[in-house]
C-alpha positions as CSV (number, residue, x, y, z in Angstrom):
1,X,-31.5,6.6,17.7
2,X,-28.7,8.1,16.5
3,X,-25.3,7.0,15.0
4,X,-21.9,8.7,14.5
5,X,-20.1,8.1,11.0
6,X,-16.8,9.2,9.2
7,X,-15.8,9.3,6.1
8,X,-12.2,8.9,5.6
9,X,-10.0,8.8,2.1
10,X,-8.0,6.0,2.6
11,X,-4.7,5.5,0.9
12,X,-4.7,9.4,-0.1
13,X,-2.3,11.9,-0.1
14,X,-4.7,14.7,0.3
15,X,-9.1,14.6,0.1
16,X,-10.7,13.6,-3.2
17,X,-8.5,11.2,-3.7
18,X,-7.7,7.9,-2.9
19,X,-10.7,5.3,-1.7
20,X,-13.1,6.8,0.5
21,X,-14.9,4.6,2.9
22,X,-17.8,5.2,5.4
23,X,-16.7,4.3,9.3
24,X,-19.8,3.7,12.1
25,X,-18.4,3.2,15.2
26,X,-21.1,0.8,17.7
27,X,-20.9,-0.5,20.8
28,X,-22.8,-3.7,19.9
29,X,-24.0,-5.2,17.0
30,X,-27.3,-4.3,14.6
31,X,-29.1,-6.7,13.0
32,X,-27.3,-7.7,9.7
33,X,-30.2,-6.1,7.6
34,X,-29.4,-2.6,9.0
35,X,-25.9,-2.8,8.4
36,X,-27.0,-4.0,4.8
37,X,-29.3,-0.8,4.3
38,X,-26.6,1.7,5.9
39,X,-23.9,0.3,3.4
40,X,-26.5,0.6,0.8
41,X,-27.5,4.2,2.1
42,X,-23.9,5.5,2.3
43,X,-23.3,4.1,-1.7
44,X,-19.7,4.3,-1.1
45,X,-17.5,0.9,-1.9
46,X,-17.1,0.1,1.5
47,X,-18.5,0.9,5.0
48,X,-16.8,-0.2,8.0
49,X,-18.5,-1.1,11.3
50,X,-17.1,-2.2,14.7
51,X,-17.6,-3.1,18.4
52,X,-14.9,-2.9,20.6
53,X,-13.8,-5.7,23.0
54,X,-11.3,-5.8,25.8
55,X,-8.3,-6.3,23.7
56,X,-9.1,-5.9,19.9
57,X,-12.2,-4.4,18.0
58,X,-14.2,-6.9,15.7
59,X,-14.8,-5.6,12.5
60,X,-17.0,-5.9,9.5
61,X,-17.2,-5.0,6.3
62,X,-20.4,-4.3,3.9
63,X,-20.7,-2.7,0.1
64,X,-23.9,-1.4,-1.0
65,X,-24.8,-5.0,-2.1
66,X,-23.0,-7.6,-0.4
67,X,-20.7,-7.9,3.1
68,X,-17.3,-8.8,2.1
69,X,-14.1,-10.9,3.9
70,X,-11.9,-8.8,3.9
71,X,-11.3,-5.0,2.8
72,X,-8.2,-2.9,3.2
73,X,-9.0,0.6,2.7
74,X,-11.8,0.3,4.9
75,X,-9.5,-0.9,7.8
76,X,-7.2,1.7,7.0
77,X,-10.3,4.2,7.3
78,X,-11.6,2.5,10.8
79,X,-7.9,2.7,12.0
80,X,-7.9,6.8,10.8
81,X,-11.1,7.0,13.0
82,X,-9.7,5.3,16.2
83,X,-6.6,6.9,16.2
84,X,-7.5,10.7,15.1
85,X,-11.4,10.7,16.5
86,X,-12.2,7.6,18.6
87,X,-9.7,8.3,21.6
88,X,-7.2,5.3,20.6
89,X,-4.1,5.3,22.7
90,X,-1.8,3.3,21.4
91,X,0.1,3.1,18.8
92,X,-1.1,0.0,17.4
93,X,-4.8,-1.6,17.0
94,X,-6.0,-5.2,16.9
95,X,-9.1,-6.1,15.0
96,X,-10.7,-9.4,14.4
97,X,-12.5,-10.2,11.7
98,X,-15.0,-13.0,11.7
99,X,-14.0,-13.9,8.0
100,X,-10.5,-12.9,8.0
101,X,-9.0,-13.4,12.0
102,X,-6.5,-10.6,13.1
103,X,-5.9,-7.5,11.5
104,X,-3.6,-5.2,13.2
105,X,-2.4,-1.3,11.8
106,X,0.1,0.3,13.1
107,X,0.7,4.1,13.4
108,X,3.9,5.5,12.1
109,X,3.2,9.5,12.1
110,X,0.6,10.0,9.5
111,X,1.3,6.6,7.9
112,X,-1.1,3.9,9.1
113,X,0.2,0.1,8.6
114,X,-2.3,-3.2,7.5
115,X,-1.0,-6.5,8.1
116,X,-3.1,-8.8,6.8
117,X,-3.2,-12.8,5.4
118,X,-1.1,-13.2,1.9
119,X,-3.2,-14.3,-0.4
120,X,-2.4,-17.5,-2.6
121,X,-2.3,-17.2,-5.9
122,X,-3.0,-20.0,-8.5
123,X,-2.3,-19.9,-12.7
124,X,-5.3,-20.6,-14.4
125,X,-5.7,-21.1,-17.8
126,X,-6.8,-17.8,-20.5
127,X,-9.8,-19.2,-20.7
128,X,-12.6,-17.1,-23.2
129,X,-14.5,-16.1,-19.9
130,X,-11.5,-13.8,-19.3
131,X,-10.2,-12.7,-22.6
132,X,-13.7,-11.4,-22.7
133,X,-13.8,-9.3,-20.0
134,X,-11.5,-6.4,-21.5
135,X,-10.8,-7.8,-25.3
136,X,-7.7,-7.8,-24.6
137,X,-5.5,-11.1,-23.6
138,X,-3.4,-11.0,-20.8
139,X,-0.1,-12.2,-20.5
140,X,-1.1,-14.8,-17.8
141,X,-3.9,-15.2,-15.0
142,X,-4.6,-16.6,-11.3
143,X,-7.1,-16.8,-9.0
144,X,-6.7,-16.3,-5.1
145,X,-9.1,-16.6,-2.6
146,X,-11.6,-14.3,-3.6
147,X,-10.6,-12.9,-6.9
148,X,-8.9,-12.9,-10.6
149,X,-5.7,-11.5,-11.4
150,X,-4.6,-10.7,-14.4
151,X,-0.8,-9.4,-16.0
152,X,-0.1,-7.4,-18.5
153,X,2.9,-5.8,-20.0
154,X,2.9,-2.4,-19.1
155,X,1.4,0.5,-17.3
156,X,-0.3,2.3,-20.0
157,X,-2.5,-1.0,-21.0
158,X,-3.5,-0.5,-17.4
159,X,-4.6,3.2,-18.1
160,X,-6.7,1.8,-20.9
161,X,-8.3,-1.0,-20.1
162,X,-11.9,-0.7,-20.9
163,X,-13.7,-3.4,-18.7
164,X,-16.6,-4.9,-20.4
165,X,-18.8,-5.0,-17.0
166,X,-20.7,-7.4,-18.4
167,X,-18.3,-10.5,-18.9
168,X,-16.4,-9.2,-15.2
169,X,-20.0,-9.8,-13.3
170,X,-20.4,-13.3,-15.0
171,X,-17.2,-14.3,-13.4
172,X,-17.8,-16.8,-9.8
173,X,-15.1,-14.0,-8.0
174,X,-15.7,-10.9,-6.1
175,X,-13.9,-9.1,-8.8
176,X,-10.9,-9.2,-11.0
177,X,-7.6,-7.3,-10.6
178,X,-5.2,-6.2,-13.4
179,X,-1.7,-5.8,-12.9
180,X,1.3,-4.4,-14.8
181,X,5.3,-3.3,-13.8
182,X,5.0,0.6,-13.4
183,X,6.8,3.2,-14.5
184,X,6.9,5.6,-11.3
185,X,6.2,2.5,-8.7
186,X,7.2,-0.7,-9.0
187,X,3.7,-2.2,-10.5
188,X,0.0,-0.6,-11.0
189,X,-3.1,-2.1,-10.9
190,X,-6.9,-1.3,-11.3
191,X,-10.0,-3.7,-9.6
192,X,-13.2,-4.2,-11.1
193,X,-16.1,-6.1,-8.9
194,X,-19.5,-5.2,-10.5
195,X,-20.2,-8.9,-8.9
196,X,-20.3,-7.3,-5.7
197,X,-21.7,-3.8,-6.1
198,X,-18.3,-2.3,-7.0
199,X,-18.2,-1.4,-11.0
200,X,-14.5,-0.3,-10.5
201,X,-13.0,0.0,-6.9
202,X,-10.6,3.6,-6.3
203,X,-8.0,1.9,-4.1
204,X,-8.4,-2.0,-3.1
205,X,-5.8,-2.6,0.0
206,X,-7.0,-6.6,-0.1
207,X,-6.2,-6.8,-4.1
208,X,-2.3,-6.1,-2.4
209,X,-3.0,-8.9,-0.1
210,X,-3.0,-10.7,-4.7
211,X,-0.1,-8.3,-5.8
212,X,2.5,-8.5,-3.6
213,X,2.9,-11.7,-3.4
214,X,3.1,-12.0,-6.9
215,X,5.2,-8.5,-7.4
216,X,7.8,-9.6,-4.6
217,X,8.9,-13.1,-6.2
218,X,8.6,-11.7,-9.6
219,X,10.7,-8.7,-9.0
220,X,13.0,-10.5,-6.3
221,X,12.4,-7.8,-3.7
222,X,10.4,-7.3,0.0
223,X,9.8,-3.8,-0.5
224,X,7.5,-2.7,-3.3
225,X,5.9,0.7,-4.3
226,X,2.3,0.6,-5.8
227,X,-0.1,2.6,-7.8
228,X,-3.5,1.7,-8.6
229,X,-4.7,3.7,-11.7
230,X,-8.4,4.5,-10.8
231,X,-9.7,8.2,-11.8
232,X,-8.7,9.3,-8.3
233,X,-5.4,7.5,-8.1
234,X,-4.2,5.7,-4.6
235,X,-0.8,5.0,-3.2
236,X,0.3,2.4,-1.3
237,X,3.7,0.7,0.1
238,X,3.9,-2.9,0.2
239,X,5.8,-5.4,2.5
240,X,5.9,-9.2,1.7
241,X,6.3,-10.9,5.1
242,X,5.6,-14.7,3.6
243,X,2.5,-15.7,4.9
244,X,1.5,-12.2,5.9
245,X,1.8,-8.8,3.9
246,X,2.0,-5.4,5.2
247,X,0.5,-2.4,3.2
248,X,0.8,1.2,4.2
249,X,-0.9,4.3,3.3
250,X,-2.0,7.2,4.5
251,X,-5.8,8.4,5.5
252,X,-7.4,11.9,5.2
253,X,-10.6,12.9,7.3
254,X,-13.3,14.1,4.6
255,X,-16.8,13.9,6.8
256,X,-17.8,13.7,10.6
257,X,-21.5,13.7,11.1
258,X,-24.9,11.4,12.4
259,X,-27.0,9.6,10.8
260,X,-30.6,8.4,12.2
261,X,-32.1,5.2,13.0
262,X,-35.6,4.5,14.0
């Protein structure tokens, strides 16, 4: 059998940039071991699959190692396909995630809308564990639901973090986030998740679901501009909603093929 797939750049202002993620539209589901060895196949960060229903799509989410809860530039990429190659209608799009519950994105022009669950954040102490997993302390640290965040000072310690892989996959978290005000956007931030098949992530749209909660009562604002500071740079815009956050971003169509099943 055959299978159509995409490959969209996700949260990129033009291709090569930004996060790319693999898309696979189905109409019902594989077995879980198939999905497994096409996310392992693709060796991207994420690849997205769905099944539509009558009034949403449910949608999944699987790294070359492990399925994940939640992942945002791999919506943003499934959205990108719906809307520019799947036939979508509408202006909006409902998904449902078994792990996660609704997802919608909305289409603004070329700018495609997440809201997702805000994540909640709680201070944890600097403990050795995560001093050691850049050599560097950080100014403080929390854990959400799924991962570490840790602040530093400013953007350019962000630049040079060098993440001792090592230390980051000991962690119990899918990965860690680092965080600093920017000096272009209102805060940067990087992602690391060796733990989960990911050694540093391009452009994470669920770390935002960490960072704008936090960036929105530190900085006393709704509204926040973001940069995260991998090698091929993403950009995002970031609404804190209390409970919910939205995070915007735009997607770029890199690769429309088949791939085939026995």
């Amino acid at each position: 059998m055959t299978q159509r797939i995409y490959q969209v750049d996700a949260f990129a202002t033009e291709v090569f940039s930004g996060n790319p993620a693999a898309v696979c539209p189905l109409q019902h589901w594989l077995p879980d071991t198939r999905l497994q060895q096409i996310a392992m196949e693709n060796n991207l960060a994420e690849t997205a699959f769905y099944v539509p229903h009558a009034a949403h799509y449910e949608i999944r989410w699987f790294t070359p190692a492990v399925e994940v809860d939640l992942c945002g530039h791999a919506t943003l990429a499934a959205a990108f396909v719906l809307f520019h190659r799947e036939g979508h209608t509408s202006h909006r799009i409902r998904f449902h995630s078994p792990r996660s519950g609704t997802l919608t994105v909305v289409r603004n022009a070329d700018l495609l809308t997440l809201n997702f669950p805000a994540d909640r954040l709680h201070p944890v102490a600097l403990s050795d564990e995560l001093n050691a997993c850049f050599g560097i302390t950080p100014l403080q640290a929390f854990k959400g639901k799924t991962d570490y965040l840790l602040v530093f000072d400013k953007e350019e310690v962000i630049k040079n973090l060098a993440p001792r892989l090592h230390a980051i996959a000991s962690l119990n978290a899918r990965g860690v986030i680092v965080t600093a005000p920017g000096s272009s956007a209102d805060f940067v931030s990087r992602f690391f998740a060796p733990q989960s098949g990911v050694n540093e992530d391009p452009v994470t749209g669920s770390a935002h679901t960490s960072l704008t909660p936090y960036w929105a009562e530190r900085l006393g604002k709704t509204e926040l501009s973001a940069v995260q500071l991998s090698e091929r740079k993403g950009f995002l815009q970031c609404r804190h909603l209390g409970d919910r956050v939205e995070i915007s971003g735009q997607g770029k169509l890199y690769l429309e093929g088949q791939i085939y099943l026995e």
